[in-house]
TIGU-521955 format. One record per residue: x, y, z of N, C-alpha, C in turn; residue in three letters. Coordinates in steps of 0.05 Angstrom, whole numbers, padded with zeros to 5 digits, always signed. Example, Ala and Ser with C-alpha at 12.3 -4.5 7.8 and 13.67 -1.06 7.14 Angstrom:
TIGU-521955
+00264-00114+00156+00246-00090+00156+00264-00066+00156ALA
+00257-00045+00142+00273-00021+00143+00258+00001+00157SER
end
This chain:
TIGU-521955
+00017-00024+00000+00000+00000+00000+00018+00025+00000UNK
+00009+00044-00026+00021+00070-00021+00019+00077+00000UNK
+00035+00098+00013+00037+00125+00040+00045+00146+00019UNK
+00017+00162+00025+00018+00193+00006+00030+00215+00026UNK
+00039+00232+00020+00035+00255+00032+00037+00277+00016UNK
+00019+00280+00009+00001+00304-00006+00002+00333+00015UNK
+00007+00356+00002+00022+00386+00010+00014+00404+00001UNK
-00008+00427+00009-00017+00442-00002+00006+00467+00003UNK
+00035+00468-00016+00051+00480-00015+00068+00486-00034UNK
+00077+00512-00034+00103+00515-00056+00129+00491-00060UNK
+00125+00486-00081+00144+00464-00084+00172+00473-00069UNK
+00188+00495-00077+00208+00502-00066+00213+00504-00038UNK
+00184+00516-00019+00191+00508+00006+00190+00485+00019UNK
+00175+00459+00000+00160+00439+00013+00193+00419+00010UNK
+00200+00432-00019+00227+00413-00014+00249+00416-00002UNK
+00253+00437+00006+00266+00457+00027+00279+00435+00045UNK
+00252+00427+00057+00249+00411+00085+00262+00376+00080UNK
+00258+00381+00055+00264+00342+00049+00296+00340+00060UNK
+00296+00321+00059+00332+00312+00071+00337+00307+00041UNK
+00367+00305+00046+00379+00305+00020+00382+00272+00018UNK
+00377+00264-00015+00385+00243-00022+00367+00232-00022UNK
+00350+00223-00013+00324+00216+00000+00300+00198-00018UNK
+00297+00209-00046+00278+00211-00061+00298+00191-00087UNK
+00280+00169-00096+00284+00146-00117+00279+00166-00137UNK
+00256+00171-00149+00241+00170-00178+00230+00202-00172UNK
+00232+00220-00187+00219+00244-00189+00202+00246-00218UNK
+00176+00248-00220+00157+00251-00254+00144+00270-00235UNK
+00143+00292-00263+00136+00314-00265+00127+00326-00288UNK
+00114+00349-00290+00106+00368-00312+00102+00384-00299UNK
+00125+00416-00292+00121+00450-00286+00100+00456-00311UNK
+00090+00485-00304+00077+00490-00315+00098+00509-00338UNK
+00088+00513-00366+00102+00509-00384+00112+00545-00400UNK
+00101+00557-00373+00108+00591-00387+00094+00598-00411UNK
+00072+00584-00424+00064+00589-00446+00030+00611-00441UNK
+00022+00607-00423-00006+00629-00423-00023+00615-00412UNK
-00025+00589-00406-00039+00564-00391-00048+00576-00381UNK
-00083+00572-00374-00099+00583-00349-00094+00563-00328UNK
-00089+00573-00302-00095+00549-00290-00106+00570-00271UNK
-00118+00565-00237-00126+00568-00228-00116+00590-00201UNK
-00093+00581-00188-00076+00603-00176-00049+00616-00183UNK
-00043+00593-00211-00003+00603-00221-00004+00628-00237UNK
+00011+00634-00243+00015+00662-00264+00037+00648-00288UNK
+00021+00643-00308+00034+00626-00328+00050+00650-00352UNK
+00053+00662-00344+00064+00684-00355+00083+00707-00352UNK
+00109+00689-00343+00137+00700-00335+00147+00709-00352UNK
+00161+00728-00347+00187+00738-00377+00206+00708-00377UNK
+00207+00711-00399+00234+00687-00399+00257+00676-00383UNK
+00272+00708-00375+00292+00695-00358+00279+00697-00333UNK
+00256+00701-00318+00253+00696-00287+00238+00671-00295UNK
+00223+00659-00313+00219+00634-00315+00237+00614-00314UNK
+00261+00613-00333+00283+00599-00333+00305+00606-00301UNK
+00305+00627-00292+00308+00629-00268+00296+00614-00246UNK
+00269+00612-00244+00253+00601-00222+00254+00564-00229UNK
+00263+00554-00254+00261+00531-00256+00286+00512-00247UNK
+00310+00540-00247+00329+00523-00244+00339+00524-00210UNK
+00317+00539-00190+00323+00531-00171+00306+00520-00160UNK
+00284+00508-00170+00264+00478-00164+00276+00454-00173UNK
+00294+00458-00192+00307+00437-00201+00344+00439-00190UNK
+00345+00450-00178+00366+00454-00149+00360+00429-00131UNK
+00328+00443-00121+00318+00425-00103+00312+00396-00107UNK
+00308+00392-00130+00301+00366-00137+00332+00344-00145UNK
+00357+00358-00156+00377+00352-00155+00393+00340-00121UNK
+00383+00359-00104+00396+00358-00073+00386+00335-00056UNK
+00352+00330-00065+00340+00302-00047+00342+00280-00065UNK
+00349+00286-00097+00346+00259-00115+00374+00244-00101UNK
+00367+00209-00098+00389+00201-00093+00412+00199-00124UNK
+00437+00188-00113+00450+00183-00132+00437+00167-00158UNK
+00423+00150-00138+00416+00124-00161+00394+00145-00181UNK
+00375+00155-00174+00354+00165-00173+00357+00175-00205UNK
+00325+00176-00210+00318+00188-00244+00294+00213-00240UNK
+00306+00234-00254+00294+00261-00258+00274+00252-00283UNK
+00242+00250-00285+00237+00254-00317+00221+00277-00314UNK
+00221+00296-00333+00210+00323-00334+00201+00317-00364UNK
+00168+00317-00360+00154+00327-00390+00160+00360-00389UNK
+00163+00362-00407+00152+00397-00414+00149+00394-00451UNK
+00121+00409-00459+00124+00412-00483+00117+00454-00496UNK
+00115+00449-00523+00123+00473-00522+00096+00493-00538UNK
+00106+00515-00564+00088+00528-00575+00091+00529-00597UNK
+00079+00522-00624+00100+00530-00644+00109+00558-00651UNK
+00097+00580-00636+00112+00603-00639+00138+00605-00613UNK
+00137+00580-00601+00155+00592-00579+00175+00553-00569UNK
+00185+00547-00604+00196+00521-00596+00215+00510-00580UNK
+00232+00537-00573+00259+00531-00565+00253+00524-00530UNK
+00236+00533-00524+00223+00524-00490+00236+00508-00483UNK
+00234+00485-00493+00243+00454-00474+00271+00451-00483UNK
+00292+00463-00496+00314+00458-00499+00326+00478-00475UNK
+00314+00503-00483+00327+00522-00469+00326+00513-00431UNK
+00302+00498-00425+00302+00481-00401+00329+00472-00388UNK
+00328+00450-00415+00349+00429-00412+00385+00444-00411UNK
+00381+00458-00419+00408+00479-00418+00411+00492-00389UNK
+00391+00508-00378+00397+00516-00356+00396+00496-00337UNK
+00380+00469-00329+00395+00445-00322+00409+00435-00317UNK
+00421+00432-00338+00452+00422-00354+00470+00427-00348UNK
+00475+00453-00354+00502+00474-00354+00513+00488-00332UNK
+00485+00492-00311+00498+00499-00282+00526+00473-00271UNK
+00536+00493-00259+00566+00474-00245+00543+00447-00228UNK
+00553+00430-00226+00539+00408-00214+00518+00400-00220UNK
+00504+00404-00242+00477+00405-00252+00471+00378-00266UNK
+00450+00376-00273+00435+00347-00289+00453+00338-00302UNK
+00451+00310-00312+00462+00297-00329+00442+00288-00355UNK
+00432+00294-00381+00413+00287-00392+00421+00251-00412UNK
+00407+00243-00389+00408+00211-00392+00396+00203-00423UNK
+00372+00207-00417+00353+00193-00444+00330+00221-00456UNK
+00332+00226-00479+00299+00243-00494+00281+00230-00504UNK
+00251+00227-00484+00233+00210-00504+00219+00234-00511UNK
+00203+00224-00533+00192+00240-00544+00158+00223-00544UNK
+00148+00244-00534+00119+00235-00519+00097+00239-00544UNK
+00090+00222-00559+00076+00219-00583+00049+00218-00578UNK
+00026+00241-00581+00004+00244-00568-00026+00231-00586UNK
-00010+00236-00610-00024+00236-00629-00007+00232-00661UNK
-00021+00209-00676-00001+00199-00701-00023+00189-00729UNK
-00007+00201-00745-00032+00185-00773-00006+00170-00784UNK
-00012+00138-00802-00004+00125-00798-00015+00110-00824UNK
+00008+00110-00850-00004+00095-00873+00013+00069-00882UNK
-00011+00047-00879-00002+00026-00874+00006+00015-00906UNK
+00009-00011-00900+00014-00023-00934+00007-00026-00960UNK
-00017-00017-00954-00036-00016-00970-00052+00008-00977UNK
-00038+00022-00968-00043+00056-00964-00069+00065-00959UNK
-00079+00051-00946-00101+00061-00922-00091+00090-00894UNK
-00098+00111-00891-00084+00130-00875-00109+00116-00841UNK
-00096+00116-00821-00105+00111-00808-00090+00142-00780UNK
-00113+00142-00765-00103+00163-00744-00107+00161-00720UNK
-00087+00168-00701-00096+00148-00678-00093+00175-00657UNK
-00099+00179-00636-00097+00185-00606-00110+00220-00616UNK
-00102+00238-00594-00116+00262-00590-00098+00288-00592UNK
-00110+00312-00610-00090+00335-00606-00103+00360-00604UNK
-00089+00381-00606-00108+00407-00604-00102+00421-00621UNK
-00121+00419-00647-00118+00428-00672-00103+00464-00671UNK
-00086+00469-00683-00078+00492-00690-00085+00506-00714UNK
-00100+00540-00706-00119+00545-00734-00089+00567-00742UNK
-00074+00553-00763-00058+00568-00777-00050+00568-00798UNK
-00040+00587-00816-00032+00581-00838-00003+00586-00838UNK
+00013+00575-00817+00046+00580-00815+00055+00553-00803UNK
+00043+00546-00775+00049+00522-00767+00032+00497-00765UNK
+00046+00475-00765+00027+00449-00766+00024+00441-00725UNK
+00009+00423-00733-00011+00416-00710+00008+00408-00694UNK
+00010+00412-00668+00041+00401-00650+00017+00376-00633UNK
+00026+00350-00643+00024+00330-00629+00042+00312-00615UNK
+00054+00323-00609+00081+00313-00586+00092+00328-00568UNK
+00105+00318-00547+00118+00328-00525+00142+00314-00514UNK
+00165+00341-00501+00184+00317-00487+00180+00305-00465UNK
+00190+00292-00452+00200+00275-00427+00225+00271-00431UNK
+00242+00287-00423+00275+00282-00408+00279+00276-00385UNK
+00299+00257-00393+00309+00235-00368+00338+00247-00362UNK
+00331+00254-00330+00359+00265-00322+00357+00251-00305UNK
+00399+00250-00300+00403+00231-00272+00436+00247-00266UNK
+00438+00248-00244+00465+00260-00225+00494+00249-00232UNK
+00488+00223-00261+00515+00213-00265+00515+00217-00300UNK
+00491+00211-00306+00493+00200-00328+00497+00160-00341UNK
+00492+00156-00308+00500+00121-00319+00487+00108-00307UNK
+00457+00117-00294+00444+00109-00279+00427+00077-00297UNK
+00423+00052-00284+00428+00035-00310+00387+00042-00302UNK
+00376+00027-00325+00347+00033-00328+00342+00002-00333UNK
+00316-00008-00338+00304-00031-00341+00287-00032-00369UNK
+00305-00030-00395+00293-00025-00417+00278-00043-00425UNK
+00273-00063-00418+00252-00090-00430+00226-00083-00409UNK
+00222-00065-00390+00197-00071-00367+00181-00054-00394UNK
+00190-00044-00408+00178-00024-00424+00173-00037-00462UNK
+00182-00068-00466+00193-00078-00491+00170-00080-00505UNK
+00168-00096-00524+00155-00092-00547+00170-00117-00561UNK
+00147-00139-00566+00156-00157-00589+00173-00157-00621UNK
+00188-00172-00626+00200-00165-00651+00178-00171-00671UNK
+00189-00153-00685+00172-00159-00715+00178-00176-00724UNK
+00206-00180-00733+00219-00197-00750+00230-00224-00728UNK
+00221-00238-00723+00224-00262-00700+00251-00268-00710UNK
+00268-00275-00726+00292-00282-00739+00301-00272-00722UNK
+00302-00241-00716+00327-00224-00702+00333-00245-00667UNK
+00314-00261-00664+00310-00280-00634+00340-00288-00640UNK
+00339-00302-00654+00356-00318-00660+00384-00303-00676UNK
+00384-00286-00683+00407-00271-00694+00426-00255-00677UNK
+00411-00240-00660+00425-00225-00626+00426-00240-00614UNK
+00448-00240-00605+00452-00254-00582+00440-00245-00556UNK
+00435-00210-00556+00428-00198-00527+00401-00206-00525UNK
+00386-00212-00538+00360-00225-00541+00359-00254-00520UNK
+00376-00257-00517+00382-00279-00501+00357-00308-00510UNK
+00347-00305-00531+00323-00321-00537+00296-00317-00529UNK
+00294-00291-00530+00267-00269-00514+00257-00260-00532UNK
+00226-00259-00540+00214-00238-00558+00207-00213-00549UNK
+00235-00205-00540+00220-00171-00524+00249-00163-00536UNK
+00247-00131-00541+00258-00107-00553+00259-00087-00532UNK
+00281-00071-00541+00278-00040-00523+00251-00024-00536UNK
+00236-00015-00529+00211-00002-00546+00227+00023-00556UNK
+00245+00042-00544+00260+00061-00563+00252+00081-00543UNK
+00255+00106-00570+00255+00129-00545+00227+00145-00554UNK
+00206+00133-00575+00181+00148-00580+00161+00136-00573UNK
+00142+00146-00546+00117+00130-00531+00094+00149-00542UNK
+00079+00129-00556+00056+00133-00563+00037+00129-00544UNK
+00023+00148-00526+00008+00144-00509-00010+00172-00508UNK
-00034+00162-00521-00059+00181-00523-00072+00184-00490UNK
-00083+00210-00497-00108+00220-00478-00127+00199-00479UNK
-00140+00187-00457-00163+00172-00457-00195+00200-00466UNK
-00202+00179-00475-00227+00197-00480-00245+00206-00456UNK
-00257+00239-00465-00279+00239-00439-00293+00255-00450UNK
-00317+00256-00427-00346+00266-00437-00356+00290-00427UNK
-00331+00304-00409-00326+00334-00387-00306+00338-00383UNK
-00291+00355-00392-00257+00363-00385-00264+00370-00354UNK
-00293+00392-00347-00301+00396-00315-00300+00381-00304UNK
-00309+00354-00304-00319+00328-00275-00293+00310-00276UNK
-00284+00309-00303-00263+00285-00313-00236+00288-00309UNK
-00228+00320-00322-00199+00324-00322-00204+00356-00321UNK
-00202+00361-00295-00207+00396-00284-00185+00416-00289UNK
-00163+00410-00301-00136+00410-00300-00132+00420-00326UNK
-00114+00447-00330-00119+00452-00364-00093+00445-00365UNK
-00073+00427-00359-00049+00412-00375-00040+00389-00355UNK
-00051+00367-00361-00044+00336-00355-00030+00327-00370UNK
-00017+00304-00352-00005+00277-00372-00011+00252-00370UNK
-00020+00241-00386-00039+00219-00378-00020+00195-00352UNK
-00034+00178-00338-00031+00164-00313-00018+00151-00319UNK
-00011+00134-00347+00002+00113-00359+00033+00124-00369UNK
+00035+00156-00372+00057+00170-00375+00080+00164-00352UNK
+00073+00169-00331+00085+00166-00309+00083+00129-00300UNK
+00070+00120-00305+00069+00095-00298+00094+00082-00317UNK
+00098+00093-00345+00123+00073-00361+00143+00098-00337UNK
+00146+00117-00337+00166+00119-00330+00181+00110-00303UNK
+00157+00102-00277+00168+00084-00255+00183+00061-00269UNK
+00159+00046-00286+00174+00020-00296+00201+00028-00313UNK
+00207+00043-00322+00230+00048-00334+00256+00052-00319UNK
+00253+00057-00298+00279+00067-00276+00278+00040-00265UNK
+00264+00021-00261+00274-00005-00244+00249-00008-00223UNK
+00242-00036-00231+00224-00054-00209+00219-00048-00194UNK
+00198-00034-00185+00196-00021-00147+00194-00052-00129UNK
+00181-00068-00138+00190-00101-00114+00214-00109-00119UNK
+00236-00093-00132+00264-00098-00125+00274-00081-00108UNK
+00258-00053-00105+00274-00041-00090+00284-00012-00102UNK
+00275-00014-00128+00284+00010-00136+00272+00042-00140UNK
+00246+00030-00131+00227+00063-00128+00213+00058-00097UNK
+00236+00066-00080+00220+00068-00054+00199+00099-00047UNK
+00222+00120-00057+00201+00150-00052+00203+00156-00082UNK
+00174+00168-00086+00172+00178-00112+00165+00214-00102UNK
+00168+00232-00125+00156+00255-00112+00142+00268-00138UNK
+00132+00284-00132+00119+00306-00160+00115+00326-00141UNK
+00139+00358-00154+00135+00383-00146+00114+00392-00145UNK
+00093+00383-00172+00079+00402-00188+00058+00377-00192UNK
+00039+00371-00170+00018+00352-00167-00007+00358-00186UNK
-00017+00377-00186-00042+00376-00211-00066+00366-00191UNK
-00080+00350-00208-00100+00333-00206-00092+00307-00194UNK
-00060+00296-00192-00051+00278-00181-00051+00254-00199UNK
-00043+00258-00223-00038+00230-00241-00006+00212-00235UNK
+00000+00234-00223+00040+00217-00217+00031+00202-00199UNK
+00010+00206-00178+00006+00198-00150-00015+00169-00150UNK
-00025+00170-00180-00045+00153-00183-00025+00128-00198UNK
-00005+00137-00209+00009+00116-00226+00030+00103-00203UNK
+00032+00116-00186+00050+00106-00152+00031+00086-00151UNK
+00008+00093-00138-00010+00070-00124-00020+00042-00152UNK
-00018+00047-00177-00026+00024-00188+00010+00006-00197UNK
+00024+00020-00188+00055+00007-00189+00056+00002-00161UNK
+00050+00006-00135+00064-00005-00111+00091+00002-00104UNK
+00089+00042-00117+00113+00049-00095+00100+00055-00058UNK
+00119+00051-00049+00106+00048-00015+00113+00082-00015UNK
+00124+00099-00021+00114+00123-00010+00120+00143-00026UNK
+00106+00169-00032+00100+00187-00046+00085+00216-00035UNK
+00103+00236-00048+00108+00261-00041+00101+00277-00064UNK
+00090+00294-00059+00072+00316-00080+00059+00342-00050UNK
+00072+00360-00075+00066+00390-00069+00045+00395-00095UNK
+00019+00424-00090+00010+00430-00104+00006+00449-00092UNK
-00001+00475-00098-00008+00509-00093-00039+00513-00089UNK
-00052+00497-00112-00085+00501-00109-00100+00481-00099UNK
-00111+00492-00078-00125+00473-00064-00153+00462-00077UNK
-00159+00471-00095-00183+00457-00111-00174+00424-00129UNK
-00137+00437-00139-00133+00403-00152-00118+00395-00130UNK
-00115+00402-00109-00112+00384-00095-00133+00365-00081UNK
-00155+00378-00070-00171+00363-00059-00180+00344-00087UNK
-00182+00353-00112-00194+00330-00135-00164+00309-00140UNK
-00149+00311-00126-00126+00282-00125-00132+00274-00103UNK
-00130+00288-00082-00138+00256-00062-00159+00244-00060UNK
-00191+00263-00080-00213+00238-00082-00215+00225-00100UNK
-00187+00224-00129-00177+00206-00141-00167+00187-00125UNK
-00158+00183-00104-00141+00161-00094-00157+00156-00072UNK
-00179+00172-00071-00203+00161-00044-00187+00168-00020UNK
-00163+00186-00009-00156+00195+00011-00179+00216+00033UNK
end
C-alpha cells in the first residue's frame, strides 16, 4: 500500500524541508510559461525569471534525488515559442553540478499512420492549430535526467515484441526473448472523456500511464528500486495515481491550489 503525503505548498519550500538524497524517482510536468490558465499560477513569466525560477526547483530536486535516482520532466512547447524545452534542458545542464541528460523520449500524443496498403489511419488526441504558418504540435518531451549520467534503467519492463522473429535468434542480447527495447518514442494518447469539468479539471495533464512507463523504466519497485517517488507540481494527481497502481510504498507531491488538490486525493479516495 502507497503512503501519500500530499502538501498544499510551494514546491520550493516543501522541498526545502526534504533531507537530501532521500527521493528514488521524481515525474513531473512545471507549468510550461506558455499562457496556460490554470487556477492560482501566473503562467506568464518573462523568460529569464521563468528559466530562473526553474532552475532553482530543479536545485531542489537535484539535492533530495538520490544518486541512483531518475529526474523525468515532460515539458512541451508552442510552435511560436519552440525553443522552451531545450532552453530548459540547458539551464539544467550547464549549471556547475547540474543534471546529467540521460535519455529524450519523445511523448507521441497523437499519429496518422499509412499502412501497406495505403489506407491513412489516425490514432490518439491533439489540439488542432488554426494556422496558416504552423502544423498541428502533437508531441511532447520527457527528459530523463540523472546525477551521473549512468544510472542503468530496465529497458525490457517497457519492450515490445519483434517484428521480424529471426532477429530472436540472430542477437545474441536477445538472449532467446521476444522482447525489444521499445526506443525512445511513446505513443500514449489522452483517454477519452465526456467533461474536461468532472473528468480532467486540469488545463495541462499527462496521462496516468505516462508516469506509470516511467516508474517501470527506472527499475522494479518489488526490487527495491522506487522506494520515494515525488511530484513538485501535483495537478490533479496522475503521478500519485500511477505510484498506487505500481506499488511504490511512499510518495510526495506539493501542489499550490487547493481545488486540484482536494480532486487528487478523491482520485485516490484519501
Amino acid at each position: 500500500m502507497t503512503k501519500f503525503d500530499l502538501r498544499c505548498e510551494d514546491c520550493l519550500k516543501g522541498m526545502s524541508q526534504l533531507p537530501n538524497e532521500r527521493v528514488d524517482l521524481v515525474v513531473t510536468s512545471p507549468p510550461y510559461n506558455l499562457g496556460v490558465r490554470y487556477g492560482k499560477f501566473s503562467d506568464r513569466q518573462d523568460r529569464q525569471s521563468y528559466l530562473r525560477w526553474c532552475r532553482e526547483w530543479a536545485a531542489q530536486v537535484q539535492r533530495i534525488l538520490k544518486p541512483s535516482g531518475s529526474f523525468f520532466l515532460n515539458i512541451g512547447s508552442a510552435p511560436s515559442n519552440p525553443m522552451l524545452p531545450h532552453e530548459i534542458v540547458i539551464e539544467l545542464t550547464c549549471a556547475s553540478g547540474g543534471f546529467v541528460l540521460q535519455n529524450t523520449i519523445h511523448w507521441i500524443k497523437s499519429i496518422s499512420i499509412e499502412d501497406r496498403e495505403g489506407e491513412v489511419r489516425s490514432y490518439g488526441h491533439f489540439k488542432p492549430i488554426s494556422s496558416k504558418r504552423f502544423l498541428n504540435d502533437c508531441h511532447e518531451y520527457i527528459f530523463h535526467f540523472t546525477k551521473t549520467g549512468r544510472v542503468e534503467i530496465d529497458r525490457l519492463a517497457l519492450g515490445v515484441p519483434y517484428q521480424d522473429k529471426s532477429n530472436i535468434a540472430r542477437w545474441r542480447h536477445t538472449h532467446g526473448s521476444d522482447l525489444r527495447c521499445r526506443g525512445n518514442t511513446w505513443f500514449i494518447p489522452y483517454e477519452t472523456i465526456q467533461s474536461r469539468a468532472k473528468e480532467r479539471p486540469h488545463p495541462a495533464t499527462f496521462p496516468v500511464q505516462l508516469a506509470e512507463w516511467c516508474i517501470k523504466l527506472h527499475g522494479p519497485v518489488d526490487a527495491g528500486h522506487v522506494q520515494t517517488m515525488l511530484d513538485p507540481f501535483l495537478g490533479i494527481g496522475n503521478s500519485a495515481l500511477a505510484a498506487l497502481r505500481c506499488g511504490v510504498k511512499r510518495f510526495i507531491g506539493f501542489e499550490t491550489d487547493e481545488t486540484y488538490l482536494a480532486e487528487a486525493k478523491r482520485r485516490l479516495a484519501l
